[in-house]
Steps between C-alpha positions, in 0.01 A plus 500: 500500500697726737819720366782479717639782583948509538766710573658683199814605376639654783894484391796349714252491798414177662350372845325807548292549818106585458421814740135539378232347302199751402287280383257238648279210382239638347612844395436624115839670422600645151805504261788638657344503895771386698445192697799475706826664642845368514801612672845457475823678610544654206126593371164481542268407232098501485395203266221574269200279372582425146087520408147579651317223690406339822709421806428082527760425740838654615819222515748734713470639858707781644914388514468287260797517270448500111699530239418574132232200326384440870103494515330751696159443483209398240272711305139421392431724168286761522197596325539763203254758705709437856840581293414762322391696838810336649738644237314856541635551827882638542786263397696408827760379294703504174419279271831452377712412795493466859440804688868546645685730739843391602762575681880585279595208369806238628700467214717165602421188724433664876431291814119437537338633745343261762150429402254556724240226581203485397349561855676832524280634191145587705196365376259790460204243319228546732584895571242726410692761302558652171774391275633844583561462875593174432787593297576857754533183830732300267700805421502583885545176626181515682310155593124630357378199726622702851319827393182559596239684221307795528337495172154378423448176619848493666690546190845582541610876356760693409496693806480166683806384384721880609318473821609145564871611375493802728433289830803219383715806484439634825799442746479274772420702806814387776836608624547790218779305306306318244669147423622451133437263273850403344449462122686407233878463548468570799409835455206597761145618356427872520255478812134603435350854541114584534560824297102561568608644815652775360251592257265409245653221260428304144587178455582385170617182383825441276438500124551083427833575327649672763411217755629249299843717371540593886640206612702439169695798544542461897656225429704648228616761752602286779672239246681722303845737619284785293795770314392787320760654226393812322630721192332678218480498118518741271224456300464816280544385175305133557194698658501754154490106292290398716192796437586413096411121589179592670383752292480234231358239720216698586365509181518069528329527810802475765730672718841505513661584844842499696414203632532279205903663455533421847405119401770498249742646681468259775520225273845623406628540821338144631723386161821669624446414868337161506509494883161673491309298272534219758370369823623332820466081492288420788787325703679862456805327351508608182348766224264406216561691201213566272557500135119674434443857550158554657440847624239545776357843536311643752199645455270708700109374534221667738516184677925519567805408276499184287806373299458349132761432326608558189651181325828432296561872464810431347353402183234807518539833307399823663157535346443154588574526804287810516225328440530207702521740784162700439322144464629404838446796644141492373456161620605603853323773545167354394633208725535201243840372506541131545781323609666448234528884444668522831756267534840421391669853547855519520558888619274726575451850434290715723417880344369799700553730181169580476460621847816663622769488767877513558600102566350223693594139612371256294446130664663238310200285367703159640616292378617685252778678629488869368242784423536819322300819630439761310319871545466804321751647285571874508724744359805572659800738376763275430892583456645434144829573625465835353161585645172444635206391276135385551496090475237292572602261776310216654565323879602135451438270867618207448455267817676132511534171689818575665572134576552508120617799390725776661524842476781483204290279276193690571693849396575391165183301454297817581779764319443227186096536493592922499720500245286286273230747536694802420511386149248313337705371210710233819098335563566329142846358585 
């Protein structure tokens, strides 16, 4: 008797196109191989085969759309010698969970995005190519069945597939004046450029989250009458707590950093100011206020930024927090969060402590409605009104939905989060 094979837990997700199956009748897989690809507007998730065993026939074709308990194929058991070679080779995927990387996370109901049909996905089944290439011409956009291979008996390479972009990106020859695609809003494409001609040339494709994020925050940028608002926090004093807290976590096994002030802080301000713990109603006629505080935080991966979030930090201590953070940031790094881990942010905080700078422009992760920034502190001598002394002060950039808020409400909102963090004893009231 066959096992059949379905979609898990993939959280609020639903309808959810398939981009690639890497399987086929016949094929001995192992635990944890993945057997297929999905891809939505907000993630892309490899599904994994919950045990060893035999590929006896495959129920979905490319464009399909599934959504969690939807069968995906049937497995034929294996025998004990087959998986226990199977399970020697490298895990392609957690065991645990989906094998995630998404895009920051909408925090409120946001117009869908038309679907695509299924037609527009290209069918690479009878391609000769490795998953690899596969997945680089998906990235890419690249139709694998218009390229021609070079590789032993005419499979299709890496090299194939740079070559192939190389010629699509070489400019019509004609009047000098190439013609311009318009794209979206009306805004016309950045015409094409064989770089090659100018000298030698890599091409590498986009890291998955960055293709995916790219459009999220395009559209974020076009959408959204983007203000930034900046100021700075004396944070002498909370900094000096702050090494007490994590010299005493270390010795549990955590760290405590600004970062998890700067989550209570916010919290306070989002309190005070309501305005930015909300998000626009899709008609644009009125303002949903959230009565949850779910922080999203940005955090840096080799593969680009990715946003979990850190939920009802209202009701968190610091330590808590703390900890809630290094998990996440664990998770991301290694590249495990689901979707659950990633969604249902209120305001987001994006840090650059760790690396430096003056200020920057954070994009408001719509539709929420505000961001806050933050860099490096320093010390700075500072007038007492009877002289200068060393404080340590740290650059606040606070960026907002200006349909929602204006400059006013964003001043005290942003001189509120600054004075909270000059004293840690206003985080507990």
């Amino acid at each position: 008797m066959g096992i059949e094979v379905k979609i898990p837990d993939i959280g609020d997700f639903t309808d959810i196109p398939i981009i690639e199956i890497f399987v086929k009748e016949g094929d001995t897989i192992g635990p944890d191989d993945p057997i297929v690809s999905l891809e939505s507007d907000k993630a892309t998730m490899d599904v994994p085969s919950p045990q060893a065993g035999v590929v006896e026939k495959i129920l979905v074709k490319i464009g399909d759309k599934v959504s969690e308990g939807a069968s995906v194929l049937m497995l034929k058991g294996e025998s004990a010698g087959a998986a226990e070679a199977k399970a020697a080779e490298p895990a392609a995927a957690d065991t645990a969970a989906l094998i995630t990387k998404q895009e920051p996370p909408a925090t409120a109901q946001a117009p869908a995005p038309v679907a695509a049909p299924a037609s527009a996905i290209p069918d690479f089944a009878n391609v000769h190519a490795s998953p690899a290439v596969r997945r680089i011409a998906r990235e890419m956009g690249i139709d694998l069945n218009s390229v021609k291979g070079t590789g032993e008996k005419g499979r299709i390479t890496k090299e194939d597939v740079k070559g192939h972009l190389t010629r699509s990106a070489a400019p019509a020859s004609g009047g000098g004046a190439a013609v311009m695609a318009s794209g979206g809003m009306g805004i016309p494409e950045i015409p094409a450029v064989d770089f090659s001609r100018f000298g030698p040339i890599e091409t590498k494709a986009l890291p998955r989250i960055k293709k995916i994020s790219g459009p999220h925050l395009h559209r974020a940028w076009l959408n959204v009458p983007l203000v930034t608002h900046t100021d700075e926090s004396d944070i002498t004093e909370t900094d000096a707590y702050r090494k007490e807290l994590d010299a005493a976590a270390k010795e549990k096994g955590y760290r405590v950093t600004l970062l998890a002030f700067l989550i209570k802080a916010a919290v306070s301000a989002l309190r005070a100011h309501p305005e930015f713990n909300a998000s626009l109603s899709p008609d644009k006629e009125s303002l949903i206020l959230k009565k949850f505080y779910n922080i999203g935080v940005a955090v840096d991966t080799p593969d680009g930024l990715v946003v979990p979030v850190i939920k009802d930090a209202d009701r968190k201590g610091l330590g808590e927090i703390s900890q809630d953070l290094g998990a996440l940031s664990k998770k991301a790094r290694d590249g495990k969060l689901t979707g659950a881990d990633m969604q249902g942010a209120t305001f987001t905080i994006s840090s650059l402590g760790g690396i430096g700078g003056t200020n920057f422009t954070p994009l408001v992760n719509a539709p929420e409605v505000a961001i806050l920034g933050v860099v490096r502190s320093k010390m700075a001598p500072v007038w007492d009104g009877k002289e200068f002394k060393p404080r340590l002060m740290l650059p606040l950039c606070c960026s907002y939905d200006h349909r929602v808020i204006d400059g006013a409400l964003a001043a005290r909102f942003t001189r509120h989060l600054a004075h909270v963090l000059e004293d840690v004893r206003r985080l507990v009231v």
